[in-house]
C-alpha positions in Angstrom: 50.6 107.5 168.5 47.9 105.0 169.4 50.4 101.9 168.4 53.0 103.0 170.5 56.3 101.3 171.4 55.4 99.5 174.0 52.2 97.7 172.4 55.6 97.1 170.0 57.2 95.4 172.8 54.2 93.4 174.3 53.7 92.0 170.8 57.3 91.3 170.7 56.7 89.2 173.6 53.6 87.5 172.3 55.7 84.3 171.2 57.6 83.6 174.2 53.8 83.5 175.9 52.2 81.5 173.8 54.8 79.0 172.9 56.8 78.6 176.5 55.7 74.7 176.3 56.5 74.3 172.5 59.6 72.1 171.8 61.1 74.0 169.5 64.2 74.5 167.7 67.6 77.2 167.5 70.0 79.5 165.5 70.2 81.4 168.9 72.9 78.8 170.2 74.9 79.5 167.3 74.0 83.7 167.7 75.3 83.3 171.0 78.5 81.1 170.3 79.3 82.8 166.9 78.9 86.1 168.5 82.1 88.0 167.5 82.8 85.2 164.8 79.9 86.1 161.9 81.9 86.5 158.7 80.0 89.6 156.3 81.5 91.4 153.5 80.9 94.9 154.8 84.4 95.8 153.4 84.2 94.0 150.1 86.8 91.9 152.0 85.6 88.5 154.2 86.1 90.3 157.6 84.6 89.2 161.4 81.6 91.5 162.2 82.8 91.6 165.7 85.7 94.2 164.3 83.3 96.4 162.3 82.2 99.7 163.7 78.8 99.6 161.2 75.7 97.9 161.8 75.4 94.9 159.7 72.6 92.4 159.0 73.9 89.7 157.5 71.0 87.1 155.5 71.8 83.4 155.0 69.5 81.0 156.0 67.9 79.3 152.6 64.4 79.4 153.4 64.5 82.6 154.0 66.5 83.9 151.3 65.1 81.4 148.2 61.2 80.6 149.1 59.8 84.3 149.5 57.8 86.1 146.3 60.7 88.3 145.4 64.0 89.6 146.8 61.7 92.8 148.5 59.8 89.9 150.6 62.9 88.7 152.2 64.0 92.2 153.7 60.0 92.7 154.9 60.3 89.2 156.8 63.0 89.8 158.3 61.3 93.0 160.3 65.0 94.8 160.2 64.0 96.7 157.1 60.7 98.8 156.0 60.0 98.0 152.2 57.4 100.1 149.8 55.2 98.8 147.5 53.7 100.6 144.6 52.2 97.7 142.8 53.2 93.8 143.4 56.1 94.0 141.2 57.8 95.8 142.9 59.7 96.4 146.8 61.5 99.7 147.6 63.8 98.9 150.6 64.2 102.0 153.3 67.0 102.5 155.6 66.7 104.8 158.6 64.4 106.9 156.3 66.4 106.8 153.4 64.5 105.3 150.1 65.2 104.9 146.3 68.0 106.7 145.4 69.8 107.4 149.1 70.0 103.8 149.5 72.7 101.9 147.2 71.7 98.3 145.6 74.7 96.1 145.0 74.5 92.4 143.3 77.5 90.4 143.1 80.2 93.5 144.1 78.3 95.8 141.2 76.3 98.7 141.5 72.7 98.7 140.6 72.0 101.9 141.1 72.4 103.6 138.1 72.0 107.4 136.6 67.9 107.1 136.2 67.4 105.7 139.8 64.8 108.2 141.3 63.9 109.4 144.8 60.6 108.1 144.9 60.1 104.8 145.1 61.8 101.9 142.9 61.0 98.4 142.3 64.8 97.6 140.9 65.6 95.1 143.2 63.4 92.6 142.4 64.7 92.0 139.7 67.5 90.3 141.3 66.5 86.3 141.2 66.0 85.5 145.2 66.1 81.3 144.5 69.5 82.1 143.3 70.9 84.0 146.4 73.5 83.0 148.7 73.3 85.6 151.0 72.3 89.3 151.2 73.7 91.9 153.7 72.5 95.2 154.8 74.6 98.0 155.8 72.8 100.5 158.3 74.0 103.9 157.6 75.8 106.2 155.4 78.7 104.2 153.5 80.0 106.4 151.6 83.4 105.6 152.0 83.8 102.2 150.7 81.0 102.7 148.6 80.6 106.4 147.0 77.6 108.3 146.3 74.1 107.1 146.5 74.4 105.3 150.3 73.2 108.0 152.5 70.8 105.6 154.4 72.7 102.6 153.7 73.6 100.0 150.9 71.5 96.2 150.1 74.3 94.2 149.2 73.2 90.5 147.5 75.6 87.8 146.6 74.3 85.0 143.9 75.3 81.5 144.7 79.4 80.8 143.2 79.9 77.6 141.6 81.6 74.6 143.5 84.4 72.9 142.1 84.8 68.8 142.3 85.7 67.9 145.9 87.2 64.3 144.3 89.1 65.9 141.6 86.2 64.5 138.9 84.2 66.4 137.3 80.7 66.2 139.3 77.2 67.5 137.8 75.1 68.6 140.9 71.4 71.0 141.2 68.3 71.0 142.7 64.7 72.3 140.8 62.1 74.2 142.7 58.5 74.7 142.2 56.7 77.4 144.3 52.9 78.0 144.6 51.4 81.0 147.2 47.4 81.3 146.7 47.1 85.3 147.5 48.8 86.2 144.4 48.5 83.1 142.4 51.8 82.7 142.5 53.6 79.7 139.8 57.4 79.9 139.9 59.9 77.0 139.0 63.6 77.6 139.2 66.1 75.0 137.9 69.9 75.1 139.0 72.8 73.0 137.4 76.5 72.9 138.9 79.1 71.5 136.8 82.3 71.2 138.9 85.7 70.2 137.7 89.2 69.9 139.6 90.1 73.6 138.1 86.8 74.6 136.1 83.4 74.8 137.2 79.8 76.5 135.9 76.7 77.6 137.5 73.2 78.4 135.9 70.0 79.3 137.2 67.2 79.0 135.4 63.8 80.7 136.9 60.6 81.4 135.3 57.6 82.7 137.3 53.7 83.8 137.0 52.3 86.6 139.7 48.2 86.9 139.2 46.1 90.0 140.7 46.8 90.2 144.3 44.0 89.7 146.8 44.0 91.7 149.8 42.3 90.6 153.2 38.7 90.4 153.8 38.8 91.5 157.7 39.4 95.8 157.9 39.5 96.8 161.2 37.5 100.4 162.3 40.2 102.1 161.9 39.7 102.1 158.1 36.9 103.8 156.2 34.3 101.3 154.8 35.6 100.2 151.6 39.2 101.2 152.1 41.2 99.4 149.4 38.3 97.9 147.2 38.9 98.0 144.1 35.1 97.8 142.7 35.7 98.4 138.8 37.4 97.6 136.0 38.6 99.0 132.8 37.7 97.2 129.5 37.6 98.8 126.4 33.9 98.7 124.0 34.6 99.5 120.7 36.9 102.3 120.2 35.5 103.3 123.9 36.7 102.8 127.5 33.5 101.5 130.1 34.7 101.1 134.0 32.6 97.8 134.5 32.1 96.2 138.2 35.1 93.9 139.4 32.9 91.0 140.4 35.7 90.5 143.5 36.6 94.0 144.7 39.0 92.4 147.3 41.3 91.4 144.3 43.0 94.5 143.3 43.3 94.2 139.7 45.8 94.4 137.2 48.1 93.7 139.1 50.0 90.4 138.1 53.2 90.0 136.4 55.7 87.7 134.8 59.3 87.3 135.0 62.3 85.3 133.6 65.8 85.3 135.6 68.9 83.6 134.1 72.1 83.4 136.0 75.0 81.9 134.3 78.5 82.1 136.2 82.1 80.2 135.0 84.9 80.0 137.7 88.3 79.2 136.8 90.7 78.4 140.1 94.0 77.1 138.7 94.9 77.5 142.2 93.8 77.7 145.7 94.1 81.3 145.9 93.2 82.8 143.1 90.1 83.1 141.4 88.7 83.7 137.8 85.1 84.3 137.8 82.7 85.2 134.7 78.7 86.4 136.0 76.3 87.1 133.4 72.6 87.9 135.0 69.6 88.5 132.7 66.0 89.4 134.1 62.6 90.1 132.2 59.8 91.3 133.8 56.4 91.7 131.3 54.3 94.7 131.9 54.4 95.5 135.1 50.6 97.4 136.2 51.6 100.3 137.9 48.2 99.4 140.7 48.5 102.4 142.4 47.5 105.2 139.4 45.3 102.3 137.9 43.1 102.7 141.1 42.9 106.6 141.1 39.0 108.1 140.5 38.1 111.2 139.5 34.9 112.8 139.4 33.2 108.9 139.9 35.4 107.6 136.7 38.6 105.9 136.6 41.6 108.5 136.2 43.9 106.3 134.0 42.5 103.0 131.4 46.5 102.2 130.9 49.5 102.8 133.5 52.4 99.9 133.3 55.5 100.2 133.5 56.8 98.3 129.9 59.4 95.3 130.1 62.1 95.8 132.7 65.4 94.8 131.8 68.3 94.1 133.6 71.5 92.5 131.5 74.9 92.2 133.4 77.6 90.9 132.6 81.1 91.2 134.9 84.0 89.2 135.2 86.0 89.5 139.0 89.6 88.5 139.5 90.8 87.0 143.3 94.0 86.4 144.7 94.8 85.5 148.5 97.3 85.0 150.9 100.0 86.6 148.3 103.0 87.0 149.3 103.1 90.6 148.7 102.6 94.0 150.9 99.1 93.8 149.6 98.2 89.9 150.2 94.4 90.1 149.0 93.6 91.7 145.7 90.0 92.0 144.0 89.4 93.1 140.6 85.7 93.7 139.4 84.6 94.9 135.5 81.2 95.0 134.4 78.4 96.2 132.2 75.4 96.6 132.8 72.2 97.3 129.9 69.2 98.0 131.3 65.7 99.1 129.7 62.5 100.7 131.1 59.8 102.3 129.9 56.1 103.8 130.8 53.1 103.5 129.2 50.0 105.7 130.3 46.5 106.4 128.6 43.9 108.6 130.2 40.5 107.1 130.8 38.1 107.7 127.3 41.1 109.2 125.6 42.8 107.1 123.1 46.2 109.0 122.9 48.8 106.9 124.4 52.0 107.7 125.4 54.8 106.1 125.4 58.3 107.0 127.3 61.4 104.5 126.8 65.1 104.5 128.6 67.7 102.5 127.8 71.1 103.2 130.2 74.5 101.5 129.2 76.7 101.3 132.7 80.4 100.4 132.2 82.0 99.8 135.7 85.5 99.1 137.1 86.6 98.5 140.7 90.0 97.4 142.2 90.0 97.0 146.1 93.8 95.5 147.6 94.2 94.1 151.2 97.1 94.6 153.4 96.8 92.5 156.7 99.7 92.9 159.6 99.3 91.8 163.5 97.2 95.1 164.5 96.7 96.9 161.0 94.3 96.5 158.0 95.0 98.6 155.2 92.3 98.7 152.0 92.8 101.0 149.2 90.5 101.0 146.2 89.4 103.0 143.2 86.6 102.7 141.5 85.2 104.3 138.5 81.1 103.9 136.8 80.3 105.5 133.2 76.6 105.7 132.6 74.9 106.2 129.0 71.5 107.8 129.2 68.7 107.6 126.2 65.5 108.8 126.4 63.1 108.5 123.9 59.0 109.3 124.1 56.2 109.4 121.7 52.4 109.9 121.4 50.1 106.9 119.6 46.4 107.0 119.1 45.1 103.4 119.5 42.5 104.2 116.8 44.2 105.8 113.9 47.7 105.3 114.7 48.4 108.5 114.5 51.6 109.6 115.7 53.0 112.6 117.6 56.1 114.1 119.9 55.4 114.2 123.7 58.4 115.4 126.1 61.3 113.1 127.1 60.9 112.1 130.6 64.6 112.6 131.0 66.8 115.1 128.3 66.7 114.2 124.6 70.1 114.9 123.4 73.8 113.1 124.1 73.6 111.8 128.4 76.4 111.1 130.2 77.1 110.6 134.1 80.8 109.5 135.5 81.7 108.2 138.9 85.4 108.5 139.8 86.5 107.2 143.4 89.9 106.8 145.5 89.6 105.5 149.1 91.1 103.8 152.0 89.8 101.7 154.7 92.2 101.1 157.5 91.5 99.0 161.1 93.9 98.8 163.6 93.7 95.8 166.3 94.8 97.7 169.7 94.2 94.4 171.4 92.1 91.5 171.6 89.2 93.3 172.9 89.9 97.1 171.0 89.3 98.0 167.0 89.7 101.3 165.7 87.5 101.8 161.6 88.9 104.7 159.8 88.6 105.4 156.2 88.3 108.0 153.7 87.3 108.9 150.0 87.6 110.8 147.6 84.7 111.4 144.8 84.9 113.4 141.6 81.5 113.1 140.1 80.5 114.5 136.2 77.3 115.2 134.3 76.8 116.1 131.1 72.9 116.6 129.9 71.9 118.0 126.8 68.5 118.5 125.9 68.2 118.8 121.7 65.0 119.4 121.5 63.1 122.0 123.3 60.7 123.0 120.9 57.9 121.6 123.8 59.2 122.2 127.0 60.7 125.6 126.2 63.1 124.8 128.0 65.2 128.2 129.0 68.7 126.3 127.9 70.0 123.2 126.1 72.1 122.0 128.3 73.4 121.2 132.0 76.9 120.4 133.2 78.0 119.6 136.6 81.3 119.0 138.0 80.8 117.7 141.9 83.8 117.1 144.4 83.1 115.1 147.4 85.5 113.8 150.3 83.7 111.1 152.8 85.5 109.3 155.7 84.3 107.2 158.8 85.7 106.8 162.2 84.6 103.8 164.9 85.7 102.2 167.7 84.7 98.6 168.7 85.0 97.2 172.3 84.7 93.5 172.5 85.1 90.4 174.4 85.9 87.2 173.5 82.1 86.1 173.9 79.9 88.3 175.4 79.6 91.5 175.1 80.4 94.2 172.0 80.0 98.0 171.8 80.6 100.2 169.7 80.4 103.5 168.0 81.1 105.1 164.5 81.0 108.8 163.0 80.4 108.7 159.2 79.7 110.8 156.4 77.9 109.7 153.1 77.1 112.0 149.8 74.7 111.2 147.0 75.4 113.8 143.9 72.3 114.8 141.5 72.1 112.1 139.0 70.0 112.1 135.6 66.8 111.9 137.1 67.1 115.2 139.5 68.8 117.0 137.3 66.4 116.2 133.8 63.2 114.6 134.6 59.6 115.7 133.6 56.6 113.7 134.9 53.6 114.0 136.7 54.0 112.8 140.3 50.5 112.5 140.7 47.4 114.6 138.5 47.4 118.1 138.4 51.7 118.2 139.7 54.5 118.2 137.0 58.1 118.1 137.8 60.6 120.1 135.7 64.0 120.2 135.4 66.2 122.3 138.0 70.1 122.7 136.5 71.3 124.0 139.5 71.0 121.1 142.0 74.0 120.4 144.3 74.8 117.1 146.1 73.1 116.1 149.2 75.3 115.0 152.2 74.5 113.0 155.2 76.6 113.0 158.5 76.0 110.1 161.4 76.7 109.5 164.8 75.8 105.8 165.9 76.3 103.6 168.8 75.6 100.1 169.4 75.9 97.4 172.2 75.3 93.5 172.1 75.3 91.6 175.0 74.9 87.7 175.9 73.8 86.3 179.4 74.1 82.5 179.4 71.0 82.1 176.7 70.2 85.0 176.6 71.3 88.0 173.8 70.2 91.2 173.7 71.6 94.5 171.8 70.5 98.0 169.9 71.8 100.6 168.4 71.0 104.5 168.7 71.4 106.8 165.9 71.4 110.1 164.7 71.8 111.7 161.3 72.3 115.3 159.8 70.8 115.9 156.2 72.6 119.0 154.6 71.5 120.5 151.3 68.9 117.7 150.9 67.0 117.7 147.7 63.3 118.3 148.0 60.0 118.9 146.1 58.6 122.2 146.3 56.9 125.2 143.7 59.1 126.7 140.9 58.4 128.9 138.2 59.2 127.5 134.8 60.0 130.4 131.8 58.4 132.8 134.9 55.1 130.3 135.2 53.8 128.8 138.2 51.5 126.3 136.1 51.9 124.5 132.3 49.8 122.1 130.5 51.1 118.9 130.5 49.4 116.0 128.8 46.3 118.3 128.4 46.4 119.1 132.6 46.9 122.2 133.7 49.7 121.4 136.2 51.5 123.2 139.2 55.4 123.6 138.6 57.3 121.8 141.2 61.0 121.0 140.5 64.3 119.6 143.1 65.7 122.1 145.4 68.3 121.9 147.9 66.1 123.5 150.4 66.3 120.9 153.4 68.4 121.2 156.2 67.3 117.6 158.3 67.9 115.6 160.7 66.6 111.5 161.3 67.0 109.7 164.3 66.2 106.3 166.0 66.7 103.5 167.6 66.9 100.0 166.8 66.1 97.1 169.8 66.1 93.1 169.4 66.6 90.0 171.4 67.0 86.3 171.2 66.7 83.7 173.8 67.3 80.1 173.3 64.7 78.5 175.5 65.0 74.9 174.8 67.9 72.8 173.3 67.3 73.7 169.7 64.5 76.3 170.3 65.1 79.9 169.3 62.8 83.1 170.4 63.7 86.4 168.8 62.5 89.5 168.3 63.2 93.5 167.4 61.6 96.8 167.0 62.6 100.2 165.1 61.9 103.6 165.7 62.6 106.7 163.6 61.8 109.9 163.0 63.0 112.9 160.7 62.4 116.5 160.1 63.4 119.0 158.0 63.5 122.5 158.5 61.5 124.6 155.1 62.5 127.7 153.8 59.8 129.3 156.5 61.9 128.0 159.3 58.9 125.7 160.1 59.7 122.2 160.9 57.8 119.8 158.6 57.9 115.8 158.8 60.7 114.7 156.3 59.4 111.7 153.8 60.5 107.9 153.8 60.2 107.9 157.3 58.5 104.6 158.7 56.1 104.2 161.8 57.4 102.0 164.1 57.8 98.5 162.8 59.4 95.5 163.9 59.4 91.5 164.1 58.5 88.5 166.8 58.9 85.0 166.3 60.2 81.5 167.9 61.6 78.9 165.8 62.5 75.2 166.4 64.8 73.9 163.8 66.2 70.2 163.4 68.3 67.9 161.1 65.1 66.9 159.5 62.5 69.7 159.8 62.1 73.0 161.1 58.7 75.1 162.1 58.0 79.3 163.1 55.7 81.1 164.2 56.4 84.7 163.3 54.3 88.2 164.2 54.9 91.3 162.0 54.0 94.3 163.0 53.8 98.0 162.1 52.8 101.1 164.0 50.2 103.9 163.1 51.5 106.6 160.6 49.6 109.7 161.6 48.6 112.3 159.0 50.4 115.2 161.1 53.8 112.9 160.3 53.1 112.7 156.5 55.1 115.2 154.3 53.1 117.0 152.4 55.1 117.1 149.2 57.0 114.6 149.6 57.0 110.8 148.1 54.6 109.8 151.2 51.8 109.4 148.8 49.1 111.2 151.4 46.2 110.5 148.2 46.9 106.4 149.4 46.4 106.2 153.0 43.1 107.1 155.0 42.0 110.9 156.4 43.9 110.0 159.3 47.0 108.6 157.7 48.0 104.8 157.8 46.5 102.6 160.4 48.4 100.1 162.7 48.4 96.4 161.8 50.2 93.1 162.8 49.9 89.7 161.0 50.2 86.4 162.5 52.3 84.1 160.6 53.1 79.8 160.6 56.2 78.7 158.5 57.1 74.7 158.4 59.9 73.3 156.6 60.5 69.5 156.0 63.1 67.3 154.9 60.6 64.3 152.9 63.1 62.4 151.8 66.7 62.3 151.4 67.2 64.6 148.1 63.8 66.2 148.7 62.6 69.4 150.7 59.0 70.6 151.5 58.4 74.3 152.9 54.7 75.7 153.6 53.7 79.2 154.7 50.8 80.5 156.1 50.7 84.4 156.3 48.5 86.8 157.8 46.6 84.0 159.2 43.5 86.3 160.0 43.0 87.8 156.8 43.0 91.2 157.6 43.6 94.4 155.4 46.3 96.4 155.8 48.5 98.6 154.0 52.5 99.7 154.2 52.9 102.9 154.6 53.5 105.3 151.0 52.3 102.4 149.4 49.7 102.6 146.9 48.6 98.8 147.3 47.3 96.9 150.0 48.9 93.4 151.3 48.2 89.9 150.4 45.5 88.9 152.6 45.6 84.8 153.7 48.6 83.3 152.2 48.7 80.0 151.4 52.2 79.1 150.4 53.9 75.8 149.0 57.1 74.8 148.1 59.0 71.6 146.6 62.8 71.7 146.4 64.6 68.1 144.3 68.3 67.9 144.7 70.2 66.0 142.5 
């Protein structure tokens, strides 16, 4: 690997060279000071990190969190996370080589993930509203315990701002309106928020509305790219009742590719008392067509492979109402009570080039979740219980529409026709015991009853060979950890932990074509997929300086993965007039993923903050051969460097992100790696120079700029299908009121 680790590290150092005479500004004070004091939710309860065995990145400084593109741009800053990118709308996060599915999304104590979320790559999270975050935690590992199936790699977990009640008893109106432009994607997004607070009663709503044009990718491509890598140097327009590929005048701007959204958060608290806590959230998002870039760019024998491939209006309603009550004066003196549904919509639209049959897939899900988690605090012991349970309603409908004569015609369901159901049903404890001041011992465990019903009414054109599947799937999960820490300096710990992910909807039911010429059928006999981790981690602090890493490594029993079937005895079927190869899910995989995660921080000047950190990882899995082939999701070596000076009136960084090469011979070949998108070679190195300033103009008004990838080069994530903004040009305007 030419872009080895430690090029990683001298580019980690790059900062602390250039800017050793900069006077500039610090968080790492506070790092070092707050060391074993940093408040996260990792156990749905407020709890010290300093006593949790997991590694957990917790999110919270407002320029980071509310002036980025989308939610999936604020885990790529940081560098603590790899993120996917099939088209611009859209960011799947990966944890320790864990993507889509394997990785849980929670908003507000609620699951996201729901029974359609695949293990490709998903663009879900984005359609959580980033200008209305508070903070957003990640969770490295499996968490299965506290937080069922799904989180085999780890869980995203974002809180939206609460409301604030009066401080002077009156009622108070408070807000602030944003207006964001970034040049590279044309960006135009306003956001208005409005707190009413009252002694007892107070209301929060977010308004936000933006416009994403085609992305423009950087002009400079280093060698190490084919010539023309990434152009895009036609475009589709329809003649008549014909499709033409015409020349895109600006091949650097990879288009379609722009989008438009709408997020509206409205929340209502009710306190009649210090300690307990009545809260109503209701979340809506909107996204328009979203171009899926990717399969829009594919050629085939010199002509464009699809005219139309967008993913239709994404929809994402919520609404949940959570109960609080505190310092009670019970056994159980914290108790949390969370009810929620969730209605979500999706849909996929695809034409072949010079064919005027359209088709058109729809899903609609109904989620109706309930979680109760209770608290029990003593001198050494913690004690959580919880149960939890999530319904999900499945519909899928599909069609065929020639955009001439308006014919109409059945195509296959991507998911089964008839009556879908999927249950989640959860006990657990969570118990910590406080040896001493310095000594924590994490233990927990869960049990998981997991239920799928699938029925398939109509299999006049799959030919399906039955018409319905039914699974009933037991799981238990636990976790054990011990923490060693001192008062300020130094924490170490280490953690076994088990996480499951049962076969949801979408492994169980789903046709498609993962790329031309492949079609996925339907496998009933599936069985969960189970991860189990071993994990240490160390932290230390000298004077100003912090250091600390943690060291992982993961088994992956009965993984799912894609490999030939024979459907009704056939190796190949026409679908959508291709004759395709049968693949389908099978629990073929026996794996393993291991790595290592290194940072740093050093406060060189009052004020003035350096930090820096690198990931590694690597998986395998073993085929039904016995060969050992690179397991997919698994990121090059990637990581983050920057030095920041902040003040009571402005703040400025200079950041470097960077990721290593992705060689071929580490691709999986049938994985979701997406080999047709990267070069002959696989996916080159790249690093991208960065400037952020942030200014306080006046007394009720903010200014942040950004200036990203600096040089203007090309570059590409890894299993992504679309290349990065190239010079970014970013502005934006924050009025408080």
């Amino acid at each position: 690997m030419s872009f080895t680790i430690w090029k990683a590290a001298i580019l980690v150092a790059i900062p602390v060279c250039s800017f050793a005479q900069s006077n500039t500004a610090a968080d790492t004070s506070q790092k070092i000071t707050l060391l074993n004091e940093v408040v996260v939710y990792a156990n749905k309860f407020a709890e010290k990190s300093g006593r949790i065995a997991q590694t957990v990145k917790s999110i919270r400084d407002k320029n980071t969190l509310n002036l980025q593109a989308n939610t999936g741009d604020i885990l790529i800053n940081t560098g603590s996370l790899f993120v996917q990118k099939s088209q611009q709308g859209g960011s799947s996060p990966v944890i320790r080589g864990f993507e889509a599915s394997r990785v849980l999304l929670m908003v507000d104590g609620v699951r996201m993930n729901n029974a359609i979320y695949r293990a490709g790559h998903l663009q879900n999270v984005i359609t959580i509203d980033n200008m209305v975050l508070d903070r957003l935690e990640v969770l490295y590992g499996p968490s299965s315990t506290l937080y069922g199936s799904d989180a085999l790699g780890g869980v995203v977990s974002m809180y939206t701002r609460n409301p604030q009640l009066s401080a002077t008893g009156k009622t108070s109106v408070s807000g602030s309106s944003t207006l964001r432009y970034a040049s590279a994607i044309d960006e135009q997004r306003g956001n208005l928020i409005m707190n009413i607070g009252g002694k007892a009663w107070a209301s929060l709503t977010s308004v936000t509305y933006g416009s994403f044009g085609d992305m423009r990718q950087g002009k400079n491509r280093s060698d190490a790219y084919p010539p023309g890598f990434g152009l895009k140097p036609f475009l589709v327009q329809r003649s008549g009742n014909t499709d033409i590929a015409v020349p895109n005048p600006d091949p650097n701007k990879q288009s379609p590719s722009g989008y438009k959204q709408v997020d509206v958060l409205q929340k209502f608290l009710y306190s009649p008392s210090e300690n307990i806590r009545h809260t109503l959230n209701l979340q809506f998002s909107n996204t328009s067509d979203l171009p899926r870039y990717d399969r829009l760019s594919e050629v085939s024998g010199g002509n464009p492979v699809y005219a139309e491939w967008y993913y239709g209006p994404q929809i994402r309603n919520m609404i949940a109402y959570q109960f609080n009550a505190s310092k009670r004066n019970v056994f159980f003196q914290n108790l949390q009570v969370n009810t929620s549904f969730q209605d979500i919509e999706e849909s996929r639209m695809t034409r072949r080039f010079q064919n005027n049959n359209k088709d058109y897939r729809w899903e609609r899900i109904n989620v109706f979740g309930v979680s109760i988690d209770a608290k029990h605090t003593s001198d050494k012991h913690e004690l959580q219980i919880g149960a939890e349970s999530y319904t999900n309603f499945v519909r899928s409908t599909a069609e065929r529409r020639n955009i001439v004569s308006g014919a109409l015609s059945r195509i296959s369901t991507r998911y089964a026709d008839g009556p879908t159901k999927m249950s989640s049903n959860a006990i657990y404890a969570q118990h910590t015991l406080k040896f001493n001041d310095r000594w924590t011992l994490n233990d927990g465990i869960r049990f998981n009853l997991v239920q799928l019903d699938a029925r398939f009414a109509d299999t006049t054109l799959m030919h399906f060979p039955f018409t319905r599947a039914k699974q009933n799937n037991v799981a238990v999960t636990g976790n054990i950890g011990l923490v060693y820490a001192t008062p300020n300096d130094f924490r170490w710990s280490f953690i076994l932990s088990s996480g499951f992910r049962a076969p949801n909807v979408d492994d169980l039911s789903k046709v498609f074509d993962t790329r031309t010429g492949i079609v996925v059928v339907p496998n009933p006999d599936i069985k969960p997929e189970y991860t189990y981790n071993a994990e240490m981690s160390a932290t230390k602090q000298f004077n100003n300086i912090t250091i600390g890493g943690s060291v992982f490594y993961t088994l992956f029993r009965n993984a799912l993965v894609l490999d030939k079937f024979r459907f009704n005895g056939q190796d190949s079927i026409l679908y959508s007039g291709v004759r395709s190869a049968v693949f389908a899910n099978q629990n073929k995989a026996s794996a393993y993923v291991t790595g290592f995660s290194v940072n740093a921080a050093i406060t060189l000047f009052q004020g003035t903050v350096w930090d820096g950190v690198v990931t590694y990882t690597y998986g395998r899995f073993t085929d039904q051969n016995g060969s050992k082939v690179p397991l997919d999701h698994i990121p090059p070596v990637y990581g983050r460097s920057g030095i920041k000076h902040s003040s009571t009136k402005w703040q400025a960084e200079f950041f470097v992100l960077f990721n290593g090469w992705k060689r071929m011979s580490n691709y999986n070949p049938l994985g979701e790696d997406n080999l047709q998108y990267a070069t002959p070679n696989g996916m080159p190195s790249w690093y991208t120079l960065n400037l952020r300033g942030a200014v306080s103009i006046a007394k009720k008004l903010e200014a942040q700029v950004l200036l990203e990838n600096i040089a203007d080069r090309n570059y590409r994530y890894f299993a992504s299908g679309i290349s990065a903004p190239g010079r970014n040009l970013s502005v934006s305007l924050k009025l408080s009121f």
